[in-house]
N, C-alpha and C positions, 0 to 999 in steps of 0.2 A: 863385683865392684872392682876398677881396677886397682892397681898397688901403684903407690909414688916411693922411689929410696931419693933422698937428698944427700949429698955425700960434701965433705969438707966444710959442715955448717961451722960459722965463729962461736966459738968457745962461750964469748958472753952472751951471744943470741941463744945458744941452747939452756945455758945457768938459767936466764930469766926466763925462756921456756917452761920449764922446766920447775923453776918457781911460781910461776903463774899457773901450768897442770894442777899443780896441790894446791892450788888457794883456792880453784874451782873445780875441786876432789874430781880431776879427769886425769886419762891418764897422759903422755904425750902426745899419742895419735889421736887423741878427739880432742884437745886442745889443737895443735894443730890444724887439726879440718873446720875447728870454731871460729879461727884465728884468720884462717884464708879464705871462709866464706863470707866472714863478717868483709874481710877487706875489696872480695871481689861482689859483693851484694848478691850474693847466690846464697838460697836455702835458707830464706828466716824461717825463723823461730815461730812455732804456729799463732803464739800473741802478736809479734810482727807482722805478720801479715793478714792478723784480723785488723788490725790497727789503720796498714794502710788500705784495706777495702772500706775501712768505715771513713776514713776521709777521704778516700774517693766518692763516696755515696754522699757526704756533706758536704764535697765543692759540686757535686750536680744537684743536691737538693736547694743550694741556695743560688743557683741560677734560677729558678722560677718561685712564683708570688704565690702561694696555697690559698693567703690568705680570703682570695672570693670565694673557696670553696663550701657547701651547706655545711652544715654540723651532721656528721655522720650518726651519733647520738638522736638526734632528734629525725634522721631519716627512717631510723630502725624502729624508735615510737610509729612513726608517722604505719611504715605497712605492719607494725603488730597490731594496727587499730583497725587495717580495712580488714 
């Protein structure tokens, strides 16, 4: 994985840093990486991105109409009976 050093970061950017680390028991460097991936939209979070597969699968499901379709229910009667 590569290594990043950032050098002459401001004083209050690193404090709030750095206060923000401990509120989300991280340490600087994975706040940090939380901080710059969230900003650059790289590497959600595995619920983010079930999240956005499932509203991509309900903006395709509600482009088409189901509703003419049989009852699947009653199709499964229909050949346990032949």
């Amino acid at each position: 994985m590569p290594s990043l050093q950032v050098r002459e970061v401001p004083e209050i950017l690193y404090r709030k840093l750095v206060k923000k680390a401990k509120a989300e028991h991280r340490s600087i460097a994975q706040e940090t990486i939380n901080l710059l991936s969230k900003s650059l939209d790289v590497d959600l979070s595995p619920k983010e991105k079930r999240m956005k597969v499932i509203k991509r699968i309900d903006a395709r499901h509600k482009k088409y109409d189901f509703s003419n379709l049989p009852d699947p229910i009653e199709m499964i009667r229909e050949d346990r009976n032949r």
